[in-house]
FIKOLZA-1660 file (N, C-alpha, C; in steps of 0.1 Angstrom, whole numbers, plus 5000, padded with zeros to 4 digits):
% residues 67
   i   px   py   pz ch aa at
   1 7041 2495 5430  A  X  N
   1 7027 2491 5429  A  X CA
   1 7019 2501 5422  A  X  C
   2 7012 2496 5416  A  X  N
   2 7005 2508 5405  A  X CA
   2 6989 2512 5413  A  X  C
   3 6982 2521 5411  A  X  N
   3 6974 2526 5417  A  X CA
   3 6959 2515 5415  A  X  C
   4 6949 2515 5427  A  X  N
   4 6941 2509 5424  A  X CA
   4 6925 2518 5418  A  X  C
   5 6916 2519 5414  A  X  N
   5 6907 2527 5410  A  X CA
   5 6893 2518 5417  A  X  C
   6 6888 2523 5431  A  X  N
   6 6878 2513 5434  A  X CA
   6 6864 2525 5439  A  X  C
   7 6856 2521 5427  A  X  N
   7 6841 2526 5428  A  X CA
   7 6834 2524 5442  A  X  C
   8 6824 2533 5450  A  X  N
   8 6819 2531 5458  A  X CA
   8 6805 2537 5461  A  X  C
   9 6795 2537 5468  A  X  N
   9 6787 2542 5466  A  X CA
   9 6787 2560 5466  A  X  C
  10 6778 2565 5466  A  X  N
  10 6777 2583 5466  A  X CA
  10 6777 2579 5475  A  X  C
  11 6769 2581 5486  A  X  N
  11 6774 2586 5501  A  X CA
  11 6783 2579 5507  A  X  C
  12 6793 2572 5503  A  X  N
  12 6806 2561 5511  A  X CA
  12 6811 2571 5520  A  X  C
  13 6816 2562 5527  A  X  N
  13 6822 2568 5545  A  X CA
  13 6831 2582 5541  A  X  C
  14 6824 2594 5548  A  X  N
  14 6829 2607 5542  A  X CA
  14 6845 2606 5555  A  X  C
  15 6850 2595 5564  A  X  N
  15 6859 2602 5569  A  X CA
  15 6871 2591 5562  A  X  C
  16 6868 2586 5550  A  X  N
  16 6874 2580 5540  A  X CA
  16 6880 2591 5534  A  X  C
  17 6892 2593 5536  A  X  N
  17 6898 2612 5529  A  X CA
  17 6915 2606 5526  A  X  C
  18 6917 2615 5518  A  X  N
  18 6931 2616 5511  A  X CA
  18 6941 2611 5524  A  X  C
  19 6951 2603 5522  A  X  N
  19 6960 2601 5533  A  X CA
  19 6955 2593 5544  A  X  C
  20 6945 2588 5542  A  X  N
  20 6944 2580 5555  A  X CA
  20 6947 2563 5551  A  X  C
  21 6952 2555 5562  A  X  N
  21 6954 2545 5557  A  X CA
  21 6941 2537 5565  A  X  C
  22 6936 2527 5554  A  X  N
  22 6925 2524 5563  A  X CA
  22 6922 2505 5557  A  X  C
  23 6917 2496 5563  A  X  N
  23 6914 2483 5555  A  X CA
  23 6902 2480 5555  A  X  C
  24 6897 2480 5543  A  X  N
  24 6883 2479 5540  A  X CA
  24 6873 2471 5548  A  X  C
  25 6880 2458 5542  A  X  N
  25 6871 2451 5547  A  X CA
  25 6886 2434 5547  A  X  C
  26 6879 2427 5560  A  X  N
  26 6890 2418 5565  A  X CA
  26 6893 2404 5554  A  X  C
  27 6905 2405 5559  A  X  N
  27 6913 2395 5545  A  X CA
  27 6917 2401 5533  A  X  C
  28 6912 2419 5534  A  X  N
  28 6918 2432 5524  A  X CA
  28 6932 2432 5528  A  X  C
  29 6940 2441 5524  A  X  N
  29 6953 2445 5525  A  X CA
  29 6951 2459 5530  A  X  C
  30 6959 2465 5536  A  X  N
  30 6955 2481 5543  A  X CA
  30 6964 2485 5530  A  X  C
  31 6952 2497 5524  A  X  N
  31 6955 2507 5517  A  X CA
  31 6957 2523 5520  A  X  C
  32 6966 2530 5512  A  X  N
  32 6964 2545 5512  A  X CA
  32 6958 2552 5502  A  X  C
  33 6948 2559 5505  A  X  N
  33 6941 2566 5498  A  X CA
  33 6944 2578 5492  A  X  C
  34 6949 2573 5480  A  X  N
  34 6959 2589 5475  A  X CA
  34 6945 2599 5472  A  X  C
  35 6934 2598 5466  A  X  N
  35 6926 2608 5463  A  X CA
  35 6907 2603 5459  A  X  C
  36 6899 2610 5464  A  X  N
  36 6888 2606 5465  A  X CA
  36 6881 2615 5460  A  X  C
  37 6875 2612 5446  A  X  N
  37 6865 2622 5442  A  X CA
  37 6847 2616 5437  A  X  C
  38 6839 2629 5436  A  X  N
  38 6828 2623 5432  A  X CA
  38 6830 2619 5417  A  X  C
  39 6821 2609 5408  A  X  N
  39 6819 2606 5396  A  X CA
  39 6802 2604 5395  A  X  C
  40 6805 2609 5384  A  X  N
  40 6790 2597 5375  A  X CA
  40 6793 2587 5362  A  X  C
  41 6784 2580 5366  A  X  N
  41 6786 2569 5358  A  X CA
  41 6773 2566 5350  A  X  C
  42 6777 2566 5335  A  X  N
  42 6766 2559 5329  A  X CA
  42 6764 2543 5327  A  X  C
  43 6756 2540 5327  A  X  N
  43 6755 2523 5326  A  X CA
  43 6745 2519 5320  A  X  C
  44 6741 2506 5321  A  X  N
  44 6732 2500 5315  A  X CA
  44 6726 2490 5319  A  X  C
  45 6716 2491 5328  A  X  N
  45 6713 2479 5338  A  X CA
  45 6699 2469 5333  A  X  C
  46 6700 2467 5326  A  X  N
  46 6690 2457 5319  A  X CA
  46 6687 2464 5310  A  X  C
  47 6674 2470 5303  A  X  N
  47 6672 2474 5293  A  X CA
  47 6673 2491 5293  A  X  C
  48 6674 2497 5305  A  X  N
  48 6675 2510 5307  A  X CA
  48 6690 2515 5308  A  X  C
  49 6697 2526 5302  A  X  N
  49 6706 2534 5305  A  X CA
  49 6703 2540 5321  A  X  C
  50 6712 2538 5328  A  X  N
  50 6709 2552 5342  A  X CA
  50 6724 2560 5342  A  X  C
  51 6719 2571 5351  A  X  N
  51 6729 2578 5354  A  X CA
  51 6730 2579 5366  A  X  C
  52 6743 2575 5375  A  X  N
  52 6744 2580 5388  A  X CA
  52 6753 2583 5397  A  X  C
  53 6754 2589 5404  A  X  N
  53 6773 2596 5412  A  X CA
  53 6776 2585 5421  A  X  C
  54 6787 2587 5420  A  X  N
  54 6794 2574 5429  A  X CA
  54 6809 2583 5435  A  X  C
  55 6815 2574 5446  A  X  N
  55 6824 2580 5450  A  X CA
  55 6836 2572 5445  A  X  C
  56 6847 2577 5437  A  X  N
  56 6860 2565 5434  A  X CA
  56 6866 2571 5444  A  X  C
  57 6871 2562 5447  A  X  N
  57 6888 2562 5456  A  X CA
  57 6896 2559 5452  A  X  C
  58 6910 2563 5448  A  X  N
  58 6926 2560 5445  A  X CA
  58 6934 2555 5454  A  X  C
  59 6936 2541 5452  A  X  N
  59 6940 2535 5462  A  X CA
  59 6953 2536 5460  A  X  C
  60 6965 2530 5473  A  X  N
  60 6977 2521 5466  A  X CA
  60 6981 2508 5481  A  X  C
  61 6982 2497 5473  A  X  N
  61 6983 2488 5490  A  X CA
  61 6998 2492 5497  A  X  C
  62 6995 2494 5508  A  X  N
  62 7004 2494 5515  A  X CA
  62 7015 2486 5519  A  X  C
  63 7028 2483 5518  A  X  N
  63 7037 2476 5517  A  X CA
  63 7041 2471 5533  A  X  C
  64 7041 2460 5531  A  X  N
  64 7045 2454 5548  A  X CA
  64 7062 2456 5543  A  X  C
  65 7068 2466 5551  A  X  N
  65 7082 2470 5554  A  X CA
  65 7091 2456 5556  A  X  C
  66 7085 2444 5560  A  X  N
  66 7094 2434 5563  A  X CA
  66 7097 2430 5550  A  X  C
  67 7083 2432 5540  A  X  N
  67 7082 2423 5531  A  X CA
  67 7088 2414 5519  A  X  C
% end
């Protein structure tokens, strides 16, 4: 399974850390979080450019062993 790349807010849950396995939110799949860093992002939200930090997280889903 190839890695997933999921944007979150700047301050997202700080005990969201490398190695933990955790499921976001229900009817998600439990993922491992191979690495979490800060970013900024430029965009473009109607007529203005902004700039602002976000946290990504490097996911990968976790495999049900039966599966």
């Amino acid at each position: 399974m190839e890695e997933i790349v999921w944007i979150r807010p700047a301050d997202y849950d700080p005990d969201v850390i490398a190695g933990l396995v955790f499921q976001p939110e229900p009817g998600l799949p439990a993922f491992e979080v191979m690495d979490r860093c800060r970013v900024v992002m430029m965009f473009k939200a109607g007529s203005a450019w902004e700039i602002r930090p976000f946290t990504q997280l490097t996911l990968k889903i976790v495999e049900d062993p039966a599966g």
